[in-house]
C-alpha positions in Angstrom: 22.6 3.3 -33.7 25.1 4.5 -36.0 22.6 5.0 -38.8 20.6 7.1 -36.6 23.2 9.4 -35.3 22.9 12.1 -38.0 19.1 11.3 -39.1 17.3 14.5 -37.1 20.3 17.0 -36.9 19.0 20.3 -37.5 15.4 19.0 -37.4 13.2 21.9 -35.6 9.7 20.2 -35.3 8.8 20.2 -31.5 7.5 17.2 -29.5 5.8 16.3 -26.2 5.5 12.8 -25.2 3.0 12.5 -22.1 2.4 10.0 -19.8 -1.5 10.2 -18.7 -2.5 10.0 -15.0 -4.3 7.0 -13.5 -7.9 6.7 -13.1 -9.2 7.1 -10.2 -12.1 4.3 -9.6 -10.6 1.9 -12.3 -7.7 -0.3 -10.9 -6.6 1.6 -7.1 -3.2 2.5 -6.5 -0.5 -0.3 -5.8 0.6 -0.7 -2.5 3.2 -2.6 -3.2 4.8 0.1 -4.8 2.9 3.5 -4.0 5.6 5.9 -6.3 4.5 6.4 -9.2 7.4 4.6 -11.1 9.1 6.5 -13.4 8.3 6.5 -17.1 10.5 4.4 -18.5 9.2 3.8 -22.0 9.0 7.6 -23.1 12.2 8.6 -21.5 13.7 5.4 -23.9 12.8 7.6 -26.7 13.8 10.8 -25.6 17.5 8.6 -25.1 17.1 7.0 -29.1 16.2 10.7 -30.3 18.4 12.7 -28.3 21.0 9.9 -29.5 20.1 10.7 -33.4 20.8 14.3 -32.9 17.0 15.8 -32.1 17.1 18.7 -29.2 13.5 19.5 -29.4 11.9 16.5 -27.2 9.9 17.3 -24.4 8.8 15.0 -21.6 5.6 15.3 -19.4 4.7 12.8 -16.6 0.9 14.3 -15.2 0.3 10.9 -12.9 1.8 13.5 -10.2 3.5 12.1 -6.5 2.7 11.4 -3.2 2.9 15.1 -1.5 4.4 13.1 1.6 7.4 11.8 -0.5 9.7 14.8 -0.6 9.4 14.7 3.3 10.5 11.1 3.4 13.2 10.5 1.6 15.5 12.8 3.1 15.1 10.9 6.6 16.0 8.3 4.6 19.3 10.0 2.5 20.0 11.5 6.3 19.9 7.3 8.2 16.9 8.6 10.0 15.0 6.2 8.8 16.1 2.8 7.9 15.7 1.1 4.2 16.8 -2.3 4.8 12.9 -4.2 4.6 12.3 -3.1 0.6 14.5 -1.1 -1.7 12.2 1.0 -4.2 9.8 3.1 -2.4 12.2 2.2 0.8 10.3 3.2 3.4 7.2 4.8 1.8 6.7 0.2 0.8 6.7 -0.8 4.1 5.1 2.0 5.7 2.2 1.2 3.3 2.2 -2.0 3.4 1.8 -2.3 7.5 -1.0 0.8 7.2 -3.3 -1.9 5.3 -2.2 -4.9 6.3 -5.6 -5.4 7.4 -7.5 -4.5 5.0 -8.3 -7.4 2.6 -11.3 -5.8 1.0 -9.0 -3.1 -0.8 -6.4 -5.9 -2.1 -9.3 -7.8 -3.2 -10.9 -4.4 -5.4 -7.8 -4.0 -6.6 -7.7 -7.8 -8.1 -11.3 -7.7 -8.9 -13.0 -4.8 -9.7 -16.3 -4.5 -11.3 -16.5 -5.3 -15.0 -15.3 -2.5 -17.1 -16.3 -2.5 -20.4 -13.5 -1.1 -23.2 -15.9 -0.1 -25.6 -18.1 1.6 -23.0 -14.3 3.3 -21.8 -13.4 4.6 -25.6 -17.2 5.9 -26.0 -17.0 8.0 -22.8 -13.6 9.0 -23.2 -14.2 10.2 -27.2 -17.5 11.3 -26.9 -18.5 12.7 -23.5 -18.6 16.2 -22.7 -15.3 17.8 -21.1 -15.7 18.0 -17.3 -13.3 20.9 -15.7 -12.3 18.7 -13.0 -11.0 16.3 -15.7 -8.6 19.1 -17.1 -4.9 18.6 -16.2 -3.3 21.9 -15.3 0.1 20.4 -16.2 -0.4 19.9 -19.7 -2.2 23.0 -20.6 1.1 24.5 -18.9 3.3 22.5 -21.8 1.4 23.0 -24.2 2.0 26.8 -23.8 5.7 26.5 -23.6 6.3 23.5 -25.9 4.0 24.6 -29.0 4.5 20.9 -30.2 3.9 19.6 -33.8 3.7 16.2 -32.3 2.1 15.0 -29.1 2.4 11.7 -28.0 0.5 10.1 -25.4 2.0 6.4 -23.8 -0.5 4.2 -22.4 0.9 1.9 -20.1 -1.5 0.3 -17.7 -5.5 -0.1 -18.3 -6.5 2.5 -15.8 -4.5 5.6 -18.5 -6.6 5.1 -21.5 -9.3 6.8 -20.4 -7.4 9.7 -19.2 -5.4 9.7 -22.4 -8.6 10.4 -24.8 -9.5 13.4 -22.9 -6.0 14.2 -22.9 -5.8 13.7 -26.5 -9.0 15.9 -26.9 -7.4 18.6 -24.4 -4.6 18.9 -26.8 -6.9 19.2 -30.0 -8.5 22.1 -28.2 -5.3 23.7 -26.8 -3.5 23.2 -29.8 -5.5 21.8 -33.0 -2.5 22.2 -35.3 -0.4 19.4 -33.3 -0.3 15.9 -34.6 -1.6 13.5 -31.7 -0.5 9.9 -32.1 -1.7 7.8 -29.1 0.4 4.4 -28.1 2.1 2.1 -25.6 1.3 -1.8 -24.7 -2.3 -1.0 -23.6 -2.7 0.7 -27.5 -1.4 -2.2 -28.5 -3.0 -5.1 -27.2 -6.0 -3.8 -27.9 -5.6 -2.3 -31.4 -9.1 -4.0 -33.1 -10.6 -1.9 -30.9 -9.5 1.1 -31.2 -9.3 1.7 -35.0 -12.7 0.3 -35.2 -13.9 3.6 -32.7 -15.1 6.2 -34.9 -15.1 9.0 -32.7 -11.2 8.0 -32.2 -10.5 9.6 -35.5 -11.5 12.7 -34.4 -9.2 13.0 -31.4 -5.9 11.5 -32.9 -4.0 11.6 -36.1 -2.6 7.9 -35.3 -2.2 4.9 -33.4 0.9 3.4 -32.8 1.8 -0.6 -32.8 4.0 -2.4 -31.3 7.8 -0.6 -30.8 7.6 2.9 -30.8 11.1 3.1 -31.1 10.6 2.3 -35.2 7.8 4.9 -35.4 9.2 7.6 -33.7 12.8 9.5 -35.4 10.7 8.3 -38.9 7.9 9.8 -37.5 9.5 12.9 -36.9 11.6 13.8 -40.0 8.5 13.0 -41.8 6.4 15.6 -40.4 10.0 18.3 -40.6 10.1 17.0 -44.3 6.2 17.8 -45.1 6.5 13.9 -47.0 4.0 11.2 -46.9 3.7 9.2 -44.0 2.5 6.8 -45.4 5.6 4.9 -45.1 6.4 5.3 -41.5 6.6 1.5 -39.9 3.8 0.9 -37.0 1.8 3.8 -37.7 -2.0 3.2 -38.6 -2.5 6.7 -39.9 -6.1 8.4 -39.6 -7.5 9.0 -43.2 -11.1 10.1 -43.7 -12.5 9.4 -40.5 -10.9 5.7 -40.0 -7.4 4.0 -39.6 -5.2 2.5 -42.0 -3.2 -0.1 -41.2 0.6 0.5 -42.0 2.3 -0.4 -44.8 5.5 -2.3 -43.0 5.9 -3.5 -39.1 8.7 -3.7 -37.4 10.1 -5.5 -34.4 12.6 -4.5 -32.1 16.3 -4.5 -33.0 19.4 -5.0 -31.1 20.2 -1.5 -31.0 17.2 -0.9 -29.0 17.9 -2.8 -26.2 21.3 -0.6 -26.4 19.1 3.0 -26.2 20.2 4.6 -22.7 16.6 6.4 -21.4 16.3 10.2 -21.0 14.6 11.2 -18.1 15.4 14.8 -18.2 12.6 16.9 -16.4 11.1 13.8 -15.0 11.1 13.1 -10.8 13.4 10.2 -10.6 13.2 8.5 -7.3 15.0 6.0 -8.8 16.1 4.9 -11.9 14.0 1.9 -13.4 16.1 0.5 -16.3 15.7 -2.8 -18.6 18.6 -4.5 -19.5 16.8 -6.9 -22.2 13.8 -6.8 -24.3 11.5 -9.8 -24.5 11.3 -12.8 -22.3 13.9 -15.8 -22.6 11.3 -18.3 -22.2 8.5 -17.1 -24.6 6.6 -20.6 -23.6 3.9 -19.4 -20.8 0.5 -20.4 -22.3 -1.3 -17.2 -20.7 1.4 -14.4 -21.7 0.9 -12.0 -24.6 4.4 -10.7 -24.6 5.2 -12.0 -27.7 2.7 -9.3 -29.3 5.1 -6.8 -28.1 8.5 -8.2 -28.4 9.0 -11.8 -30.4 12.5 -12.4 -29.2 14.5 -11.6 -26.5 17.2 -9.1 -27.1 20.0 -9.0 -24.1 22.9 -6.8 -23.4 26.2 -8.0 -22.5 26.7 -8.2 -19.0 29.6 -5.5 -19.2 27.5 -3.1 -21.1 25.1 -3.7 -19.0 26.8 -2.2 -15.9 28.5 0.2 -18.0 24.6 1.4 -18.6 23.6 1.4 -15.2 27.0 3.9 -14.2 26.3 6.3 -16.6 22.9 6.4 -15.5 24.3 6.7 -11.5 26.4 9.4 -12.8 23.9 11.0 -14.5 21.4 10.9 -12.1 22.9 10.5 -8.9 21.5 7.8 -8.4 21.9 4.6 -5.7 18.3 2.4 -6.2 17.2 0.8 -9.8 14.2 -1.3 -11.0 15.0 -3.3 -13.6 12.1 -4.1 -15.0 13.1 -7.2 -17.4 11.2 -10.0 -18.1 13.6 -12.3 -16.4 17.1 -11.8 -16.1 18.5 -15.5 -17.4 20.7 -17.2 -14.3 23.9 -17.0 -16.9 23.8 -13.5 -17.3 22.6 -12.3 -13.7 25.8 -14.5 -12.3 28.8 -12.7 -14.8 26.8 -9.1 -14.3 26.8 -9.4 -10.2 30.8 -10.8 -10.7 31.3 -7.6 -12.6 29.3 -5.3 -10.2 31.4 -6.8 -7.4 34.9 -6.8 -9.1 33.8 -2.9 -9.5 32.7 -2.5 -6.2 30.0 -0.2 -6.8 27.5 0.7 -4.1 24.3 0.7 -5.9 20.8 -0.8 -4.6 18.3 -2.9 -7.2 15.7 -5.4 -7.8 14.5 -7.7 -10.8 12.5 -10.4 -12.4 13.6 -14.0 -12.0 12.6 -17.1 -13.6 12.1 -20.4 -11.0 15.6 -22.0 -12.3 16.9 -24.6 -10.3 20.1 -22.5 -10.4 19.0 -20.3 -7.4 18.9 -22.9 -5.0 22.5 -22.5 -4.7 23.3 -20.4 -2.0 26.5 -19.3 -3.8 24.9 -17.7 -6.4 22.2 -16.1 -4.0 24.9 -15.0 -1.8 26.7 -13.4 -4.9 23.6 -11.6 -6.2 23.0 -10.5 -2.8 26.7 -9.0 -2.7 26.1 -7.0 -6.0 23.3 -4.9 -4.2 20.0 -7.0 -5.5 17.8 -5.9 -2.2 14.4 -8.0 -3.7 14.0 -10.5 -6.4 10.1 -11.1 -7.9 9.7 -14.8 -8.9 6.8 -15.8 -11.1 5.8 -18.9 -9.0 1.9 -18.6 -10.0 1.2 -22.1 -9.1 2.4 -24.8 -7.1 0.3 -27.8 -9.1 2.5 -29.9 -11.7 -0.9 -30.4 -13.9 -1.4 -26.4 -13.7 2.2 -25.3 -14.0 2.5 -27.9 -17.3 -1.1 -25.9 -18.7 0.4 -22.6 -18.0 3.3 -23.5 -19.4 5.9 -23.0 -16.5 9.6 -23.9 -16.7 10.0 -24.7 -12.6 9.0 -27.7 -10.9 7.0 -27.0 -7.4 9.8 -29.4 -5.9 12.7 -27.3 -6.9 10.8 -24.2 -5.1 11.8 -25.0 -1.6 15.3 -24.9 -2.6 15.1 -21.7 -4.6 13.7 -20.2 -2.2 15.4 -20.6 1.0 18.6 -20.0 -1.0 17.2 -16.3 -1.4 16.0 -15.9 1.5 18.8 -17.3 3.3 21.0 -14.8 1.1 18.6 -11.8 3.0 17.1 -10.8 -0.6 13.4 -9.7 0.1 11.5 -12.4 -1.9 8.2 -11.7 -3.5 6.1 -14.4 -5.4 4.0 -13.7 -8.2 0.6 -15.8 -7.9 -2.3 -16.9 -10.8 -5.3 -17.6 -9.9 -7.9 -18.8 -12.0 -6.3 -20.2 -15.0 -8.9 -22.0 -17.5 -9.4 -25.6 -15.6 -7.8 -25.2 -12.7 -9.8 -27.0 -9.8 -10.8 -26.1 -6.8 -8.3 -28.8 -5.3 -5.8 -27.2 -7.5 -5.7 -23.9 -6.0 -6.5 -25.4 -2.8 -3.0 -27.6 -3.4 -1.1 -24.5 -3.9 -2.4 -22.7 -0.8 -1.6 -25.5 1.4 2.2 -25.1 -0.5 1.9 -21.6 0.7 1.2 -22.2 3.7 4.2 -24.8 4.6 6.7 -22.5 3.5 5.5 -19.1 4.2 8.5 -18.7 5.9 10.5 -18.2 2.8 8.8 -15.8 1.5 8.2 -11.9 2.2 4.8 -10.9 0.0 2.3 -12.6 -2.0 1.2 -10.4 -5.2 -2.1 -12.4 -6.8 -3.2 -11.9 -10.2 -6.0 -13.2 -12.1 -6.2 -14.7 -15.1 -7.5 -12.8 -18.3 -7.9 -14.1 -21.6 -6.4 -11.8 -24.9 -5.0 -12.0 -28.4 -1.9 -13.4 -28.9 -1.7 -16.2 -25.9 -1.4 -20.0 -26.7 -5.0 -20.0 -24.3 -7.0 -18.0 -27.0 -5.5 -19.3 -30.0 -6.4 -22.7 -28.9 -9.5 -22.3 -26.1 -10.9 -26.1 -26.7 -7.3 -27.6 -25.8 -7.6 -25.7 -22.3 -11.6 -26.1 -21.9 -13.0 -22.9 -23.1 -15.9 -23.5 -24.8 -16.7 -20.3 -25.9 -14.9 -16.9 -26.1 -17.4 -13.4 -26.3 -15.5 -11.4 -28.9 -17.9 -8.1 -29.1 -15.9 -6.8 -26.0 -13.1 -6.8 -23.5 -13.5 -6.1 -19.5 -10.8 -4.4 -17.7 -9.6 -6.6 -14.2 -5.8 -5.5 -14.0 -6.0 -5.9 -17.9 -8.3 -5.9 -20.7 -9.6 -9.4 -21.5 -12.6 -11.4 -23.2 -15.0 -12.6 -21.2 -14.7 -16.7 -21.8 -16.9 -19.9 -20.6 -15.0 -23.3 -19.6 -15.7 -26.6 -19.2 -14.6 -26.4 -15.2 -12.8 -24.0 -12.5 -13.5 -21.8 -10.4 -16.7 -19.0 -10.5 -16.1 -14.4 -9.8 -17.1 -15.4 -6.3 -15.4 -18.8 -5.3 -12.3 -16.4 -6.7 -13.3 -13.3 -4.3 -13.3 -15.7 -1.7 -9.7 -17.4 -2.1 -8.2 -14.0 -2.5 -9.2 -12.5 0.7 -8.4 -15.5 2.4 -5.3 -15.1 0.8 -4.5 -11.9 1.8 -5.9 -12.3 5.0 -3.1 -15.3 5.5 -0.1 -14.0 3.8 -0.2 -10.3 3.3 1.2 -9.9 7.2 4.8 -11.4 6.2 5.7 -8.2 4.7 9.6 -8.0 6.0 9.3 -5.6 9.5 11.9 -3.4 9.3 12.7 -3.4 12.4 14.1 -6.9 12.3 14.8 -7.0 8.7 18.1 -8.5 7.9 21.4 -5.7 6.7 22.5 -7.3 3.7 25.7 -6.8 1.6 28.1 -4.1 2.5 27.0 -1.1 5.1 26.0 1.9 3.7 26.2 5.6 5.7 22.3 5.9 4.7 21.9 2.5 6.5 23.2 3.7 9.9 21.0 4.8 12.5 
């Protein structure tokens, strides 16, 4: 960071970076966590700018919140209400989650929903006519006060792009003089696309790949400067009516994973926070991280609790997501000693990998001490033949262990779940309910995905060596991601996987912790009293 500490100093051009709302009718809300969490990746480089000296970085979230949250969480601040079942959205989780416990048919839309087609999605996002009801008073608003040279919009999830091309055209109405560069993992992932959409050129200036965090500061002096941009890493610049690729990439760096986020005008809830960049395995055959990050970038375990107490002071704040990957079992035991030794009463939740070293109720005990309230473990099958095709670094007999050693600890266990992987049997999945179904008592939720095929996985690069025998390439179809449409050899059909979903729900979804009987863990807190 030392080389960027003096880059922008003095630097006057004016920047928005925007988060785009949801939309409605493509993927439905979460339950599981019905906050809108708070932008992480834009207030990351608000933290690197702000860092190098630049002042003039505005942020704008426009996915709005729940109207009944600001009358919530002060029963909770006050001990009204207790917190104890699920940290996050506390009480707003479990209150939502008991609410639709019953109702399987929304879980399963929000696994499968109808085919969406991404070129249909850029064509009616670029093209069609501006509705007013698709107008978003809150930008209109910034735009006025900002007057930014540069706009960027951060696409996220699926369900934003949409909303962020007639954002991008709002902003080319409102103010035509700005430079619009549209980005974020959904951008992308699905780059071929998008530079191949003509009517694309005429709502942005760019696209951004991969780590905005080399594009941005660059970015910016470039455009204070008036020089060519030509040489700004990431960027596939707009030129005549069509993208050109740019002429260096970049990857992350150490220093990135270093950045401290900004989240200066944003509603913070709670602070979600990555302490790494990457994933420390790399080796799951169906995961496309390694398009976004290629290695895995960790903070030291001191600085990584230094991080999270300047962001408590900063923000007064007691709850954090961190969002990682998966923490390695290493680091997460020195960082919960430290957290301990300092005795700081802070709440949070993670990503962890299967290792065999959580089954030691020590270790569980000790995270549990450190304030981890609920741990998300990527379990997604409980076949050896499936978890060696995805993959996987657990065995299915090391999961008992695991996770009655969590459990045991009172942590709030959640297990990630994939279903349809290219191959798997019916008897397969069947396998892995029936392991569900012995030890549902170790567990607190069930979160299913299903598989979809995309650039940059082991699966596509090598479909015959996991039975697909033939991949549609003309188009991807939004589920919870964009993905090619694929044929294979065996497995299971849209329907057979309807079917096993709802049942699934139907089964498991009711061991959501009551909380009313969920277990105090670690020290008492004044918000925890009744």
């Amino acid at each position: 960071m030392e080389r960027e500490s003096s880059t922008l100093h003095g630097v006057t051009l004016r920047t928005l970076l925007v988060v785009p709302p949801e939309a409605p009718g493509f993927v439905p809300s979460s339950f599981f966590n019905p906050l809108p969490h708070p932008p992480l990746g834009i207030a990351v480089l608000r933290g690197q700018a702000v860092a190098a000296g630049y002042r003039h970085l505005a942020l704008l979230d426009t996915r709005g919140h729940p109207p009944f949250a600001k009358g919530i969480y002060p029963l909770v601040r006050r001990g009204l209400l207790r917190r104890e079942g699920s940290v996050l959205a506390g009480v707003l989780s479990w209150i939502n989650a008991h609410r639709h416990r019953d109702n399987e048919a929304a879980f399963v839309a929000q696994v499968l929903p109808p085919p969406i087609s991404l070129r249909s999605i850029l064509v009616a996002g670029c093209a069609r006519p501006h509705l007013p009801e698709e107008r978003v008073p809150a930008l209109t608003v910034a735009l006025r006060q900002t007057r930014p040279d540069l706009v960027g919009i951060s696409v996220t999830t699926p369900s934003q792009l949409y909303p962020a091309l007639r954002l991008a055209g709002e902003v080319k109405r409102e103010a035509p003089s700005s430079f619009v560069v549209l980005g974020g993992p959904v951008v992308t992932m699905n780059l071929g696309f998008l530079t191949a959409c003509a009517d694309l050129a005429l709502l942005v200036d760019g696209l951004a790949e991969g780590a905005g965090e080399r594009a941005l500061l660059p970015l910016i002096r470039c455009l204070h400067d008036g020089s060519e941009l030509d040489q700004v890493p990431n960027l596939h610049l707009c030129r005549e009516g069509r993208f050109v690729p740019p002429v260096r990439r970049e990857g992350y760096i150490p220093e990135d994973v270093r950045i401290l986020p900004d989240f200066k005008g944003l509603h913070v809830p709670f602070v979600p926070h990555r302490l790494s960049i990457g994933c420390p395995w790399h080796r799951c055959t169906y995961c496309t991280s390694k398009r976004l990050a290629r290695d895995h970038l960790l903070l030291p375990p001191e600085q990584a609790v230094e991080q999270l107490l300047a962001l408590g002071r900063t923000y007064r704040a007691t709850r954090f997501d961190l969002v990682d990957e998966a923490l390695p079992p290493a680091f997460l035991e020195a960082f919960c000693h430290r957290l301990v030794a300092l005795d700081q009463r802070f709440d949070w939740t993670c990503n962890l990998c299967l290792s065999p070293d959580l089954a030691s109720p020590g270790l569980a005990r000790l995270i549990a001490r450190a304030g981890c309230r609920r741990v998300v473990l990527g379990l997604e099958a409980a076949v050896p033949r499936t978890l060696q095709r995805m993959g996987k670094p657990h065995r299915c007999e090391e999961v008992p262990a695991i996770l009655r050693s969590l459990r045991g600890a009172g942590l709030t266990v959640v297990l990630n779940l994939l279903l349809g992987f290219p191959g798997e049997t019916r008897d397969e999945v069947h396998q892995t309910l029936e392991f569900l179904e012995g030890h549902r008592d170790l567990f607190h939720h069930l979160c299913v995905a299903v598989f979809s095929l995309d650039d940059g996985s082991e699966v596509f690069s090598r479909p015959a060596h996991y039975g697909v025998t033939g991949i549609d390439r003309e188009d991807k179809y939004l589920t919870r991601r964009f993905g090619y449409r694929y044929r294979t050899e065996d497995g299971l059909s849209r329907e057979e996987l309807e079917t096993v979903i709802r049942g699934l729900y139907r089964r498991f979804h009711r061991t959501w912790p009551d909380p009313r009987r969920a277990p105090r863990v670690g020290r008492s807190r004044k918000s925890d009293r009744p």
